[in-house]
Structures are given as structure tokens and as C-alpha cells.
N, C-alpha and C positions, 0 to 999 in steps of 0.2 A: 084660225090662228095656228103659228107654228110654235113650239116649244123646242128650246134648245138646251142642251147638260152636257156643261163640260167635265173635265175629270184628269186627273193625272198631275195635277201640279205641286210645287215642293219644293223645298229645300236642295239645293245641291251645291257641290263644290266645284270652284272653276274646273273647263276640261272633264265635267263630268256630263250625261244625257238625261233626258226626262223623254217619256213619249206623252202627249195629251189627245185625248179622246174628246168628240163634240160627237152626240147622238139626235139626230132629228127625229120630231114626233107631230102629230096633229097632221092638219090640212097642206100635206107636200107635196101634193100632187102639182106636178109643174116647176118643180126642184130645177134650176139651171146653174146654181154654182155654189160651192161653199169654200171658205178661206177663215183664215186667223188676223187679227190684228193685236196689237199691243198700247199697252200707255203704263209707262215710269209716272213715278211721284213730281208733279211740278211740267209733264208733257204731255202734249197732245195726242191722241190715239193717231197709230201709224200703221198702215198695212202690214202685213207679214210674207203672206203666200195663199195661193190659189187655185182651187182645181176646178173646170167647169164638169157638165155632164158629159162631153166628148174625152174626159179626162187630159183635159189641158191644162197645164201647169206654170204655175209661175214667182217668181221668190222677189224681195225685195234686194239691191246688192250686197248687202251686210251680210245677209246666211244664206246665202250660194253656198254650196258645198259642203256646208254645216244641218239644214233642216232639209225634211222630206215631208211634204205633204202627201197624202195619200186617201181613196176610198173605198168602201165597202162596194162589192156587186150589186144592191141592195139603191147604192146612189143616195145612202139617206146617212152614214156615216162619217164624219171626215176626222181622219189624223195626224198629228205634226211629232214625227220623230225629228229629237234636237238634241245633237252630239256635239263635244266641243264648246259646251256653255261658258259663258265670258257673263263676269259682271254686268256687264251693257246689255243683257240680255233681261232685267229681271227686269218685269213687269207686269200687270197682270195682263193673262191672253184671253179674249173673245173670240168666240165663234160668231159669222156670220152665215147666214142661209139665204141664197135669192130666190123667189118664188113667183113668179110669175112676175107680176111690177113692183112685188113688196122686197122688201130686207128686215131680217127679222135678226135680231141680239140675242147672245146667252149672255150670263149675267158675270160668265168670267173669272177662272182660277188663277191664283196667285204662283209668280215663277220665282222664287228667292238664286239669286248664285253669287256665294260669298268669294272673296279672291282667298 
């Protein structure tokens, strides 16, 4: 089993930043990618962004140039700096972990951004 914890989420005001943290634990051996996804009140979970183990990256079109995904040397960390927050932005965020053929869920912080 893998265990996932995120961290870093919160209240903010439009045009302000949060950075959030997802730390992988347990059985990782075979780590091949971690990303963010999101889901507003009343929508369906949506991609965010992406890093594989070659550190490939990838954003959905709405936070281009606004989020940075990023990891640790380690390949067991992943983080999403996100500048410029917009309402549309709040949701809560999950981490995901790909592991070998599995995908494993954190259970997901809340991102509030008032106008």
C-alpha cells in the first residue's frame, strides 16, 4: 500500500499564492508519476498537472503560467506552487501517485480563494 498527505491548503485572497505539499509513503517502489487534481462543490474531479519520474511536466490550459508543479530528488515528493489565485481556483486538491499499475488517492486539502 501507498499512503498519501497532503498539506498546505487555505484561505486566500484573489491574486494571492498557496504552495501545497503531497508526501509519498509505504510500498513506492516503482513510483512513475505524481500530479494534482481538483473538484469544486457540484463538479467533477479534473486534472491539474503532472510530473512523471523523467520529470516531465504537464499543466491543464487554465494554470499555464500561473502553477508549477515540482519534485523532490528523493521522486517520492510532489508540489504545486500556485500564484495568481482566482476564485475558479477553489477546490479541494488531491494528490495522485502512480505505482507500478496502481493509482493511489490522498484524501485531499481544501483551497478557499475569496474575490
Amino acid at each position: 500500500q501507498v499512503q498519501l498527505v497532503e498539506s498546505g491548503g487555505g484561505l486566500v485572497q484573489a491574486g494571492g499564492s498557496l504552495k501545497l505539499s503531497c508526501a509519498a509513503s509505504g510500498s513506492i517502489a516503482g513510483l512513475r508519476a505524481m500530479g494534482w487534481y481538483r473538484q469544486a462543490p457540484g463538479n467533477q474531479r479534473e486534472w491539474v498537472a503532472t510530473v512523471t519520474d523523467r520529470s516531465i511536466t504537464d499543466y491543464r490550459t487554465s494554470v499555464k503560467g500561473r502553477f508549477t508543479i515540482s519534485r523532490d530528488s528523493a521522486k517520492n515528493t510532489v508540489n504545486l506552487q500556485m500564484n495568481s489565485l482566482k476564485p475558479e481556483d477553489t477546490a479541494v486538491y488531491y494528490c495522485k501517485a502512480s505505482v507500478a499499475s496502481m493509482n493511489y488517492w490522498g484524501k485531499g486539502t481544501l483551497v478557499t480563494v475569496s474575490s
